[in-house]
N, CA, C and O atoms as CSV, one atom per row, in Angstrom:
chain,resi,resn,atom,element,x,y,z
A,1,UNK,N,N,0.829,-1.176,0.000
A,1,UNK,CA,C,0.000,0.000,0.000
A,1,UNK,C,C,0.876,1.242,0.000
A,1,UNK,O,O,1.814,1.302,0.795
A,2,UNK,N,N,0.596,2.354,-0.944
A,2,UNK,CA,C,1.467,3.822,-0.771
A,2,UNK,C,C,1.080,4.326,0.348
A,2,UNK,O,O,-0.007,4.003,0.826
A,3,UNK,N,N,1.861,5.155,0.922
A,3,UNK,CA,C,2.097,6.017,1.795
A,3,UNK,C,C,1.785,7.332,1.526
A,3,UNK,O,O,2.043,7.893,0.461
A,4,UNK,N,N,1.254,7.814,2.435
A,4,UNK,CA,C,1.142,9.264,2.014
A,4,UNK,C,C,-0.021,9.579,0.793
A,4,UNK,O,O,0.035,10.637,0.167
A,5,UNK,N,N,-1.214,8.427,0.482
A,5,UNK,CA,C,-1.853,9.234,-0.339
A,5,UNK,C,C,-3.092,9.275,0.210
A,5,UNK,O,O,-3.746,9.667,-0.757
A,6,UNK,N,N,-3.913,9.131,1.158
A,6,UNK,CA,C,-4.922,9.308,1.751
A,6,UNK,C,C,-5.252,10.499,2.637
A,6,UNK,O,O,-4.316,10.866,3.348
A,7,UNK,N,N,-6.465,11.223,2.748
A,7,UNK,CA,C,-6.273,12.519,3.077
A,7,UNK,C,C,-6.623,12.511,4.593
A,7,UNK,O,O,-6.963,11.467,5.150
A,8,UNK,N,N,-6.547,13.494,5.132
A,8,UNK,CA,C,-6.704,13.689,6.521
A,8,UNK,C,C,-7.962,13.370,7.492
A,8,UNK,O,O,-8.639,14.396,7.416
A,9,UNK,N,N,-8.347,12.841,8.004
A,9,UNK,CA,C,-9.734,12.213,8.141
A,9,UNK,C,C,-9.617,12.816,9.782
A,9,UNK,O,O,-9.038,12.099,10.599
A,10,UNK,N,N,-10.319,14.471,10.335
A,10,UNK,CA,C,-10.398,15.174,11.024
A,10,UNK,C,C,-11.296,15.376,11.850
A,10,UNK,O,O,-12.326,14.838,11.444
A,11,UNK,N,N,-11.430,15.846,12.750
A,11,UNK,CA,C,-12.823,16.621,13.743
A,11,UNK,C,C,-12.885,17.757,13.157
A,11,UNK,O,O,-11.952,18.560,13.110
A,12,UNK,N,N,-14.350,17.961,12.506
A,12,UNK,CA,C,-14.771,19.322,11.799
A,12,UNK,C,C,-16.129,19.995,12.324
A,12,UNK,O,O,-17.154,19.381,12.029
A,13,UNK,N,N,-16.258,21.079,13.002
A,13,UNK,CA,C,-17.575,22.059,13.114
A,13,UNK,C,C,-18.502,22.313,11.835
A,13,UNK,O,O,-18.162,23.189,11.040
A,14,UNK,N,N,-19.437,21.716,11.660
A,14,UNK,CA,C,-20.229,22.457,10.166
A,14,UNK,C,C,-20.995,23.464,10.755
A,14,UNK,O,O,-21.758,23.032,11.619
A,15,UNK,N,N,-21.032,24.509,10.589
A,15,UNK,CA,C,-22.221,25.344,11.222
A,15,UNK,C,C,-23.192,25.829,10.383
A,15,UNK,O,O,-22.569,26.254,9.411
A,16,UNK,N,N,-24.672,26.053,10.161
A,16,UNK,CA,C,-25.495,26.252,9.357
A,16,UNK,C,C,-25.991,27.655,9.594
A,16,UNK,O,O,-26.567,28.025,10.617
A,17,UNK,N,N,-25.773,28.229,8.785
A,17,UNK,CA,C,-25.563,29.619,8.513
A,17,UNK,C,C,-27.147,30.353,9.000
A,17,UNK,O,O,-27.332,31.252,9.821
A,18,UNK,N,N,-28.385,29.428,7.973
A,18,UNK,CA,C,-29.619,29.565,7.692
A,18,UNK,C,C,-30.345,29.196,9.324
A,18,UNK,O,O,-31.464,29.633,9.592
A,19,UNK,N,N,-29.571,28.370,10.308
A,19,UNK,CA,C,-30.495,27.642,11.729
A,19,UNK,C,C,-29.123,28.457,12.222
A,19,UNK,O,O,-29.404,29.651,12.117
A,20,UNK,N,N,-28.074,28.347,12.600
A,20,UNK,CA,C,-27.218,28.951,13.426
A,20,UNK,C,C,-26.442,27.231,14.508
A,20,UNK,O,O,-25.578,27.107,15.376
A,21,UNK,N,N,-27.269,26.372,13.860
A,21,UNK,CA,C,-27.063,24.729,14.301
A,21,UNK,C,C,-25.633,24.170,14.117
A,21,UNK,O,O,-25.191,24.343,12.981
A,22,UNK,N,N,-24.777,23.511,15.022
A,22,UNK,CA,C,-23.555,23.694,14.759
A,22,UNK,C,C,-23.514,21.929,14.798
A,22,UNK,O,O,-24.324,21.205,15.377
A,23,UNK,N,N,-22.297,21.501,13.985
A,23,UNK,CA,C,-22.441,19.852,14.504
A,23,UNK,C,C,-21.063,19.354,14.259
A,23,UNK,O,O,-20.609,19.294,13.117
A,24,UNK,N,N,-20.401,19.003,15.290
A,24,UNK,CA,C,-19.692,18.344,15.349
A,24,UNK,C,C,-18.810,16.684,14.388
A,24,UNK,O,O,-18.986,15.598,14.940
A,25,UNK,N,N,-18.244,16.707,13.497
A,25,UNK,CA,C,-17.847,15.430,13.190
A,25,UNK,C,C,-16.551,15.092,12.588
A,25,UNK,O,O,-15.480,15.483,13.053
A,26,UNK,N,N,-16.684,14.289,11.447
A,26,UNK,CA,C,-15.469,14.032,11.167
A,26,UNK,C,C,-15.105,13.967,9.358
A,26,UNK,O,O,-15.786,13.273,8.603
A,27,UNK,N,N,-14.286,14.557,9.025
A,27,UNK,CA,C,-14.231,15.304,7.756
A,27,UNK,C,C,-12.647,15.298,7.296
A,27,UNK,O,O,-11.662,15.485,8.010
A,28,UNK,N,N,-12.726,14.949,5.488
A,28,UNK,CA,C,-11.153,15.271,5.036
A,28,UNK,C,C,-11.681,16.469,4.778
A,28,UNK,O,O,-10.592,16.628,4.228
A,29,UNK,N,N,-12.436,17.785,4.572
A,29,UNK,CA,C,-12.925,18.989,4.556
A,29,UNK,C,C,-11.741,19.735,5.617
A,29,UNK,O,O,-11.483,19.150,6.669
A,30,UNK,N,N,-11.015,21.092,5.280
A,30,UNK,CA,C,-9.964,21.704,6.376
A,30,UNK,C,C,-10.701,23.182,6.346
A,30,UNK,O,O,-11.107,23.527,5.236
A,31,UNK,N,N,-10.877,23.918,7.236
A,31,UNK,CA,C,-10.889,25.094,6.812
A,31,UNK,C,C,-9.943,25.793,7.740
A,31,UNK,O,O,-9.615,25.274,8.807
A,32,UNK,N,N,-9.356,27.341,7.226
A,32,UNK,CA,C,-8.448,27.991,8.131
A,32,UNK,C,C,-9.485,28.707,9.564
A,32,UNK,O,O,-8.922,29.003,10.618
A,33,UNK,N,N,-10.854,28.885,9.398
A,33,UNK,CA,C,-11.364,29.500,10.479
A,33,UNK,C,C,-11.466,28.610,11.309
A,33,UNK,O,O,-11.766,27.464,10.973
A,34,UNK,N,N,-11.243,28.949,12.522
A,34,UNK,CA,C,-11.788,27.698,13.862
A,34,UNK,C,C,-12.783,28.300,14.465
A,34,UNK,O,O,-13.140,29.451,14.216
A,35,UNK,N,N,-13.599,27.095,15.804
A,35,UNK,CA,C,-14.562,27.664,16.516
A,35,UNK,C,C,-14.050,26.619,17.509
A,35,UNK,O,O,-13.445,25.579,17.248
A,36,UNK,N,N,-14.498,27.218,18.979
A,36,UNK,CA,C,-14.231,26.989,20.488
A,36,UNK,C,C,-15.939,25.826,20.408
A,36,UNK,O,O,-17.040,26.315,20.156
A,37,UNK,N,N,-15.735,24.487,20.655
A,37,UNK,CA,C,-16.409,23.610,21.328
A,37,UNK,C,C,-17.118,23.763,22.235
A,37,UNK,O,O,-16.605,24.543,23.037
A,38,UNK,N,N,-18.200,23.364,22.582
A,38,UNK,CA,C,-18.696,22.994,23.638
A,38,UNK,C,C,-17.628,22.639,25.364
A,38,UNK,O,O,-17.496,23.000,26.534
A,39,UNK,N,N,-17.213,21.852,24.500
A,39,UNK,CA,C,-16.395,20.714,25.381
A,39,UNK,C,C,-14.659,21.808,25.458
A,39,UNK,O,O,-13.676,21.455,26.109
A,40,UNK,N,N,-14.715,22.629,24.923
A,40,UNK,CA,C,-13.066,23.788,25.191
A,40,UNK,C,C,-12.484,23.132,24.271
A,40,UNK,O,O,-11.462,22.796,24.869
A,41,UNK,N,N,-12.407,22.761,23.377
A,41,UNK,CA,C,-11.539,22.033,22.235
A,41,UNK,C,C,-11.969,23.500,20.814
A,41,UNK,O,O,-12.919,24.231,20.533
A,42,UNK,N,N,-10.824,23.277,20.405
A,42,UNK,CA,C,-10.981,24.175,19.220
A,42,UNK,C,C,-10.245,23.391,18.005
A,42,UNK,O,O,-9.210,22.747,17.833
A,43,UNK,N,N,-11.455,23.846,17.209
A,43,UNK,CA,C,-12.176,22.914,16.399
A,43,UNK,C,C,-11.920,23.818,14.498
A,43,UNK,O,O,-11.823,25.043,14.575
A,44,UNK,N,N,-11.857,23.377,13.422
A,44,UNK,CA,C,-11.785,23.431,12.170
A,44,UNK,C,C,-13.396,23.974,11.988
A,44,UNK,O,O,-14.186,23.087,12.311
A,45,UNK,N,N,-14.074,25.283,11.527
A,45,UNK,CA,C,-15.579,25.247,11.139
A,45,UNK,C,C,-15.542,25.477,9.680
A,45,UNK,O,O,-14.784,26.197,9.030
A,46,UNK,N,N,-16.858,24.453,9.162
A,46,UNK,CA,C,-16.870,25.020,7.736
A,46,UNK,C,C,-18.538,25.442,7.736
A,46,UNK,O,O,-19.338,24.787,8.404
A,47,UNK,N,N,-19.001,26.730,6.823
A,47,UNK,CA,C,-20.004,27.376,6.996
A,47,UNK,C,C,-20.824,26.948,6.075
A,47,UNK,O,O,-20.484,26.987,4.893
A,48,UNK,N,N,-21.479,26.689,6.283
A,48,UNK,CA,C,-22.548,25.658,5.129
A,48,UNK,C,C,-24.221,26.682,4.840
A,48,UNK,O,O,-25.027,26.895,5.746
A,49,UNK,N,N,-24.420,27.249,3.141
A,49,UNK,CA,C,-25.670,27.166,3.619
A,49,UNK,C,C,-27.104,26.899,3.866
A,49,UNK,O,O,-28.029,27.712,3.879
A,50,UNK,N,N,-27.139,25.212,4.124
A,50,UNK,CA,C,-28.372,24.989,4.676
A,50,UNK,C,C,-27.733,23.103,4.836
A,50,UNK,O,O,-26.953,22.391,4.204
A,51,UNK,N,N,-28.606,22.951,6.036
A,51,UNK,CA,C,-28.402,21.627,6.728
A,51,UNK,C,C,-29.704,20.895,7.348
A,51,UNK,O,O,-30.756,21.497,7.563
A,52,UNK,N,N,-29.523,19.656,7.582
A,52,UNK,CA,C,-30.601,19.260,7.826
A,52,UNK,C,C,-31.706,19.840,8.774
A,52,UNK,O,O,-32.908,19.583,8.703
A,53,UNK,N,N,-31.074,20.688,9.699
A,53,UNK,CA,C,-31.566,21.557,10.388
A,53,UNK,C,C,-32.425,22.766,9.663
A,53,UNK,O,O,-33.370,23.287,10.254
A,54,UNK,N,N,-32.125,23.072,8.669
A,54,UNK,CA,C,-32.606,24.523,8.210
A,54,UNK,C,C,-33.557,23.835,7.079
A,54,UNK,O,O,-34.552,24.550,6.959
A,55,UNK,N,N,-33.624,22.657,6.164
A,55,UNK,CA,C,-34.051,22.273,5.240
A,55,UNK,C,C,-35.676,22.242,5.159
A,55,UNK,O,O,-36.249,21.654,6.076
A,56,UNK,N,N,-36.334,22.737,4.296
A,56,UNK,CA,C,-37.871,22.739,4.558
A,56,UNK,C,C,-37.944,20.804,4.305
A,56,UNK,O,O,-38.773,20.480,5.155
A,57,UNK,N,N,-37.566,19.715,3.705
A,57,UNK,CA,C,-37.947,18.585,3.364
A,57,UNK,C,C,-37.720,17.481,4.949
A,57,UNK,O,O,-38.402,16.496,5.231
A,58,UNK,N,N,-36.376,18.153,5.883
A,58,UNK,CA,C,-36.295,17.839,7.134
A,58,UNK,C,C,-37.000,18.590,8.201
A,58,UNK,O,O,-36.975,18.128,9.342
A,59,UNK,N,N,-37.665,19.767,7.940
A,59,UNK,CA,C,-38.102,20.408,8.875
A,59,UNK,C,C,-39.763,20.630,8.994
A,59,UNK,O,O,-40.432,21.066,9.931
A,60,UNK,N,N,-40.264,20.023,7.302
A,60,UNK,CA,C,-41.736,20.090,8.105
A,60,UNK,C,C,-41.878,21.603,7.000
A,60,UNK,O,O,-42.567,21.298,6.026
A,61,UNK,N,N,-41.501,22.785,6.950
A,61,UNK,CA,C,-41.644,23.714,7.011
A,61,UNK,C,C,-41.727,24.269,5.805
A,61,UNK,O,O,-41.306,25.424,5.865
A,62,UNK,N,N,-42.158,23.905,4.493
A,62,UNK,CA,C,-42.521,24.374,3.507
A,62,UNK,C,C,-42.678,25.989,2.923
A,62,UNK,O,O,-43.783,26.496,3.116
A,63,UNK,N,N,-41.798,26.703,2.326
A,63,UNK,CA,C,-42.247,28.110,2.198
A,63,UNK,C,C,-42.938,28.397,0.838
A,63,UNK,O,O,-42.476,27.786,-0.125
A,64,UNK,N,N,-43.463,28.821,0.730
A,64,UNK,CA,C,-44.179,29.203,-0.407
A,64,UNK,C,C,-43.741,30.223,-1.078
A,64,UNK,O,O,-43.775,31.308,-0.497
A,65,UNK,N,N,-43.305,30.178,-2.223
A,65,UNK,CA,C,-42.524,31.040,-3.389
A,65,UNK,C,C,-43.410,31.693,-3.777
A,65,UNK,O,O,-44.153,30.866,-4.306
A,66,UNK,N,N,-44.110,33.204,-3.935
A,66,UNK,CA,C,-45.361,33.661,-4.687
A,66,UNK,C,C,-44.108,34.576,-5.364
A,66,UNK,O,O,-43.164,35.129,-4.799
A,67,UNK,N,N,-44.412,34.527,-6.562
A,67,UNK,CA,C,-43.350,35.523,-7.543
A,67,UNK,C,C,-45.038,36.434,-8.881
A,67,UNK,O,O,-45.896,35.844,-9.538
A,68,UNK,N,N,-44.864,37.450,-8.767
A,68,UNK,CA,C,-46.080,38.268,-9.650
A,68,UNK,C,C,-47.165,37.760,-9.089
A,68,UNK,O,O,-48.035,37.499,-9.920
A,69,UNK,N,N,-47.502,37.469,-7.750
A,69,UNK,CA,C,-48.650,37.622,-7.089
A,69,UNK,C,C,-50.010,36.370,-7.292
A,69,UNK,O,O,-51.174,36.639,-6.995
A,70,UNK,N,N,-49.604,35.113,-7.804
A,70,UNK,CA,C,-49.874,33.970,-8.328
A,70,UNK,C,C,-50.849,33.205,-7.444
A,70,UNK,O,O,-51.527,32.319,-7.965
A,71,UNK,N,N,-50.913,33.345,-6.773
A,71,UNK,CA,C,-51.455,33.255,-5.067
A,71,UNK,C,C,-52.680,33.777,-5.004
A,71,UNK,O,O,-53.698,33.095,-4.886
A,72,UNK,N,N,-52.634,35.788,-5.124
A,72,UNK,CA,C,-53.560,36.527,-5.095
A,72,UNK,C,C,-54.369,35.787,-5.891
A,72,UNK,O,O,-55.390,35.140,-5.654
A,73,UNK,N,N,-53.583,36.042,-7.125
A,73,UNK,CA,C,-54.311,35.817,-8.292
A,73,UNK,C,C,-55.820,35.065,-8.792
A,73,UNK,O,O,-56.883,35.448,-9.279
A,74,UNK,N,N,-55.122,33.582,-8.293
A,74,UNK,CA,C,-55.630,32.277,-8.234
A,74,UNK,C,C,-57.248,32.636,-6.867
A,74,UNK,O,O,-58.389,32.214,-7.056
A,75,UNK,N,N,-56.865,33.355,-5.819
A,75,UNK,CA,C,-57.884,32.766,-4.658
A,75,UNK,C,C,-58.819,34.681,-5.624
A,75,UNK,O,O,-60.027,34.736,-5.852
A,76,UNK,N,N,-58.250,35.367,-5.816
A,76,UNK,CA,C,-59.184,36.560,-6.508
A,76,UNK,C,C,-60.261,35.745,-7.422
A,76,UNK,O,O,-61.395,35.685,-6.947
A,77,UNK,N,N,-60.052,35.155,-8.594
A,77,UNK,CA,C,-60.132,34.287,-9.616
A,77,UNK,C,C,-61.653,33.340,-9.466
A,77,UNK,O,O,-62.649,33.240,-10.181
A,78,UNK,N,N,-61.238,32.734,-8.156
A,78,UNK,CA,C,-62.154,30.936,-7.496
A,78,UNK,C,C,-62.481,32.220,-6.144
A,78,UNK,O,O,-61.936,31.755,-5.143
A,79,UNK,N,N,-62.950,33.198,-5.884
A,79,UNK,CA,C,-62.828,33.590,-4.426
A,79,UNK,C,C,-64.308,32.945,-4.313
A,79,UNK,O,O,-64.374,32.120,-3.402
A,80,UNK,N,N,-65.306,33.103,-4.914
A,80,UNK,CA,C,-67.074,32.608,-4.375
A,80,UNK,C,C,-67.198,31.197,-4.866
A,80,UNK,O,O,-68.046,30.413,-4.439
A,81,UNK,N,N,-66.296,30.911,-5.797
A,81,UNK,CA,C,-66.433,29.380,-5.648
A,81,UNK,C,C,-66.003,27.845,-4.869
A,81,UNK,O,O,-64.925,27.530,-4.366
A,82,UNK,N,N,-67.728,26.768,-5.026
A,82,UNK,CA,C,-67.671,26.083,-4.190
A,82,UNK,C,C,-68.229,26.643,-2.956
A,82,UNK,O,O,-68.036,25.997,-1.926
A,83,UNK,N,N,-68.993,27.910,-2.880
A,83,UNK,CA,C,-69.515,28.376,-1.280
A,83,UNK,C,C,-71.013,27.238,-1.782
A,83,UNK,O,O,-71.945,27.063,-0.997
């Protein structure tokens, strides 16, 4: 087996920019910024933005995109129908 060609397999901070959710693990990912642990260990962070934490498909939380008012539009349109 060579030497020297496998990459660094680290403790890395991901922090989610979009929740502010930070998570701890393990990563060939390096970055030069660090962040202070929980636990007093200082740690490699890489800034991510969006994580399972922030994700509408993990969170339940669906937002609704209305772009030129499509929304209005539609309930203006059907508003007395079906009463």
């Amino acid at each position: 087996m060579k030497s020297d060609i496998h990459p660094v397999y680290e403790a890395v901070v991901f922090r989610d920019l979009a929740s502010g959710a930070k998570f701890l693990t393990r990563s060939t990912v390096s970055s030069k910024k660090t962040i202070e642990w929980e636990d007093g260990t200082t740690y490699p962070v890489i800034d991510v933005e969006i994580s399972s934490e922030s994700h509408p498909f993990y969170t339940g939380k669906q937002r609704i995109m209305d772009s030129a008012g499509r929304v209005e539009k539609f309930n203006s349109r059907y508003k007395g129908f079906g009463k």
